[in-house]
N, C-alpha and C positions, 0 to 999 in steps of 0.2 A: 461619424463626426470628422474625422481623419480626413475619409472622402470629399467630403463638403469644403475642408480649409484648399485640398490638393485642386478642386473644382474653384476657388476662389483664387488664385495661385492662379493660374493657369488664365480663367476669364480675365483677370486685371492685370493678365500679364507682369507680374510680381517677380524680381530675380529669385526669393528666396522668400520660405514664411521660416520663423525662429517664436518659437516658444507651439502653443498648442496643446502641450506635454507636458511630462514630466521635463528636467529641466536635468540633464545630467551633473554630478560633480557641483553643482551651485552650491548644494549641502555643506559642502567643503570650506566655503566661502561666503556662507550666508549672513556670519559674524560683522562683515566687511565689506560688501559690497551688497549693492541693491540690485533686484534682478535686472534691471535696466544698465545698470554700470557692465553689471556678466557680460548680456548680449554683446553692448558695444564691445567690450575687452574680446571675443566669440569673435565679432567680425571684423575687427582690426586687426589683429595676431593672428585668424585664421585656426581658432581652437589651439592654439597652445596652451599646453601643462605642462609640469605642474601649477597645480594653484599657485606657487610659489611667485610664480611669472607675473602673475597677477596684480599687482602692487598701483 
């Protein structure tokens, strides 16, 4: 499956696929944000933690 998203990714010439997985640390912050908020906060701060950042 992995394969197939990296082969999607690649054919549609995509910068980046995000999600497909587990979803690291979301957990953390599930209380609070929607996985759709994680992502964007993921690629606007460039994955900073802690959750605390998060807000």
């Amino acid at each position: 499956m992995m394969q197939t998203m990296y082969e999607l990714v690649v054919h549609r010439r995509f910068e980046r696929l995000l999600g497909g997985g587990r979803i690291p640390l979301y957990h953390q912050v599930k209380d609070t944000m929607t996985k759709i908020s994680f992502f964007q906060h993921c690629v606007k701060y460039s994955l900073l933690f802690p959750p605390e950042s998060m807000s």
